[in-house]
N, C-alpha and C positions, 0 to 999 in steps of 0.2 A: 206350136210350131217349133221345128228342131232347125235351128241354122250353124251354116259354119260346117255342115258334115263333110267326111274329106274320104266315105267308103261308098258301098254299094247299100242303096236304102231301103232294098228290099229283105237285108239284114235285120232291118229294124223292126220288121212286121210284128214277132211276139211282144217285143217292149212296148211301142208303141200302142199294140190293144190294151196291156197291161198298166199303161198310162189311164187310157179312157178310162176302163172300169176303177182305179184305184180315184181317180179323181172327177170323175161322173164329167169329163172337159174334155168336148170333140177334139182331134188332133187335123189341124188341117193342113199339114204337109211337111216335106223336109226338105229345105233350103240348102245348096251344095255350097261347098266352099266358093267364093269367088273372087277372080283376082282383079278388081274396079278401076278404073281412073273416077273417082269421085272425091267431092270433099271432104277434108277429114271433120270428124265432129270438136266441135270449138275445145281448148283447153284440154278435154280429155285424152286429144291423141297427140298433144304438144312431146310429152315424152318420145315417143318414136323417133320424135326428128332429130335426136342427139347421134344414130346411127346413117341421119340424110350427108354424108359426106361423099366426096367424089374427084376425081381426076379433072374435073371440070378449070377452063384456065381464069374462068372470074370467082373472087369469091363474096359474096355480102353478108352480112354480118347483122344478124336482126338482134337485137337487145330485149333478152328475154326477161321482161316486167316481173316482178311476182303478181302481179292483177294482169294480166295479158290477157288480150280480148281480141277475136277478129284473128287471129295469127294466119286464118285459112288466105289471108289477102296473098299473102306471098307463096303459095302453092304454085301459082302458073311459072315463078321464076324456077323452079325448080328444075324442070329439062334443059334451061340454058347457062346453069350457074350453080355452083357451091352454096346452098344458102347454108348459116352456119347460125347454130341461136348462141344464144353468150350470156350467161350465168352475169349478174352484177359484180361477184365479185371473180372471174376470171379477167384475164389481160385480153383485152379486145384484137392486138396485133396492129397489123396493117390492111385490112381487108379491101378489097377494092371499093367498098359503097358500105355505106349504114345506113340502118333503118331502125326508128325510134317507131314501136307497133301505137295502137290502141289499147286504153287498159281500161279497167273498173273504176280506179279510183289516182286521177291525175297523182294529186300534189302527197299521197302516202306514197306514192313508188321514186316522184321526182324526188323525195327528202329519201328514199333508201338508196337512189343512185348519184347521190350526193357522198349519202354516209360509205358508203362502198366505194366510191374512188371510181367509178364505171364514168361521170359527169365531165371528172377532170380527162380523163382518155378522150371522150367524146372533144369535148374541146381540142383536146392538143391537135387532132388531125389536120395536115395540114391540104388542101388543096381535093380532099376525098367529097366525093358526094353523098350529100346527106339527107334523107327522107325522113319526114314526121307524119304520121296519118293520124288522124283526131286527137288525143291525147298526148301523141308524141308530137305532134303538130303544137300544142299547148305548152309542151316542156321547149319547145325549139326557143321562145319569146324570150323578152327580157323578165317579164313579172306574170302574175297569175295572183289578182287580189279576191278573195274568197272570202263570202258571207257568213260562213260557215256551214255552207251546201255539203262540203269534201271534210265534216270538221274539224276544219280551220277556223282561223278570224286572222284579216289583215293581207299583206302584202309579203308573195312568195317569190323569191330571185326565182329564175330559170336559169338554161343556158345560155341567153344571148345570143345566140347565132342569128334571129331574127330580131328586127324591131317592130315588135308585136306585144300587147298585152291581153290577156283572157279574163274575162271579168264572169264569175260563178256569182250571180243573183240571186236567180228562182230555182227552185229545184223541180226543173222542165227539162225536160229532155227529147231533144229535135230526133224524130226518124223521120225521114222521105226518100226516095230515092228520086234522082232527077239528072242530067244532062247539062253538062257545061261545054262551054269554049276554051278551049286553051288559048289563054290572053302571055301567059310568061313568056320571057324571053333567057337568053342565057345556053350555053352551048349542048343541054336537052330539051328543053323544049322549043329553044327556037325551029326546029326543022318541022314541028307539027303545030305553028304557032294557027290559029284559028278553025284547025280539026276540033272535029266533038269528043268528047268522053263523056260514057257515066258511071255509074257506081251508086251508094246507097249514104246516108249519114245518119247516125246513131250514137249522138253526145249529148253531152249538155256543157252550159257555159256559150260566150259568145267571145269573138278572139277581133281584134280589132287592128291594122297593122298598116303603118307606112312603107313598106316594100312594094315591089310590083306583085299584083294581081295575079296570081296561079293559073286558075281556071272560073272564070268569068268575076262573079262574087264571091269567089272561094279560095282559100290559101295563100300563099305568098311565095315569093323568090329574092330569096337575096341576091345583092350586088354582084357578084361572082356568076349568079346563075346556077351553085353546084347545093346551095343550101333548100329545099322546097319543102311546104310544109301545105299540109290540105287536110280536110275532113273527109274525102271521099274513099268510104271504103270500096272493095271491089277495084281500085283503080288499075291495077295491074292485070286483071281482065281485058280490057281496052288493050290491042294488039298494036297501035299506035301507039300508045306511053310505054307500053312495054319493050318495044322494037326502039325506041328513042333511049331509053334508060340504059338497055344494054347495050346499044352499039356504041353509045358512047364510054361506055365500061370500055369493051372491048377495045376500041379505037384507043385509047390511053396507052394501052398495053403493043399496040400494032399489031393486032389481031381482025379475025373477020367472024364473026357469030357464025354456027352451024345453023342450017335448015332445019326446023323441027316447029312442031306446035304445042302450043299448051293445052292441058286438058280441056274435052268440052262434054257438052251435055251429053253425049255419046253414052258416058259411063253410065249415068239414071236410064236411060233408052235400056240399056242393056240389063239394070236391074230390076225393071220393069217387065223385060219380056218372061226373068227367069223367074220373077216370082209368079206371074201369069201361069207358065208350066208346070214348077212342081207345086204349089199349092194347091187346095178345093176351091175352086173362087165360086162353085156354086155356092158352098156352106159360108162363104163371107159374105155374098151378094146379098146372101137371105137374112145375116147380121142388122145390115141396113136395109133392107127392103126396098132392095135396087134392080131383085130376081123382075126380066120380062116377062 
């Protein structure tokens, strides 16, 4: 299969026979270039986002881990906001909002944004909203004591912004995907306090915390209300926490969010039909022996 082509493919007719015979391997089609709203593939298309900048009047500021995992969570803010990744050792600024991602390996990145100076910026902010999703959710706590699951051995500070601690046992690792309440209160989520959300969870460790309740049995919100911290990937999906997160960006600033949407399944719909078109889907049907 020839993908990514950006001419006329009926150009290709001598190379492509001259494939088959040099490699005795049917060719089954030439896929055109296309321009997707789809998800980027995890890590490998993180690079590209150092040119995602924009005119846009919000900016957030994701904290690019070196074990960064999940980055695609924050795709949908993208048409409403400057999302900006931020190297450990760059100056973070003043960005309107942070966001502490999900990574591979908590407590090896929270000790390189220690050793980097990124830990103490994070801290100093003063009155900024701050998002942690699994692992950044981990780092929000006061500690993170570790079996030597991440190895460690013993008892790891965090940043404190939560009172929370994450205890690494077993080296078990929770996926599910499921459906919460929004229980938090606080000048984001109170406006969609008892709407649904869901999203997907994909960690290990268990986080234990006297703050209020996030989203049902899940996360936390500190006192302020501007600090929140959750396992749910995907959350910013949910057109509800999304519309809450920015408006309240916005509103800070005395501004009003533009109309627009975030990506949807549209984009696969459409790479669907066009691999439908230009490939042989008789010669793959017969692959699987899915021919009628």
């Amino acid at each position: 299969m020839i993908n990514k082509f950006r001419g006329d493919p009926a150009i290709l007719d001598s190379g492509l026979k001259s494939l088959e015979e040099l490699t005795g391997v049917p060719i089954l089609g030439v896929l055109p270039y296309l321009d997707l709203a789809i998800p980027s593939e995890d890590s490998v298309s993180l690079g590209d986002k150092k040119a995602h900048t924009s005119e846009k009047a919000v900016e957030i500021a994701v904290i690019r881990l070196p074990r960064i995992s999940n980055f695609t969570d924050f795709e949908p803010l993208e048409r409403f906001a400057c999302v900006r990744y931020v190297d450990l050792s760059e100056r973070l600024g003043n960005p309107d909002a942070v966001i502490i991602p999900g990574t591979k390996n908590t407590v090896s990145d929270l000790q390189e944004m220690e050793a980097k100076g990124m830990a103490d910026q994070i801290k100093s902010l003063q009155g900024t909203p701050i998002l942690g999703i699994c692992g950044g959710y981990q780092m929000l706590g006061r500690e993170i004591v570790d079996t030597g699951i991440e190895d460690t051995f013993g008892t790891i500070p965090c940043l404190g912004l939560l009172d929370s601690v994450t205890r690494f046992d077993l080296y078990e690792k929770r996926t599910v995907q499921v459906k919460k309440m929004v229980t938090g209160g606080g000048p984001i989520l109170e406006n969609i306090r008892g709407q649904e959300v869901t999203g997907y969870e994909i960690h290990m460790g268990m986080t234990s915390s006297r703050e209020e309740v996030a989203f049902g049995d899940d996360g936390a919100v500190a006192k302020n209300g501007l600090v929140i911290g959750t396992y749910l990937h995907g959350i910013f999906e949910n057109e509800n926490f999304r519309n809450a997160f920015l408006d309240y960006l916005y509103s800070r600033k005395n501004l009003v969010r533009g109309q627009g949407s975030a990506p949807s399944g549209e984009g696969l719909s459409n790479l669907a039909r066009a691999v439908e078109a230009n490939l042989d889907m008789e010669k793959i049907w017969r692959m699987f022996d899915l021919n009628e």
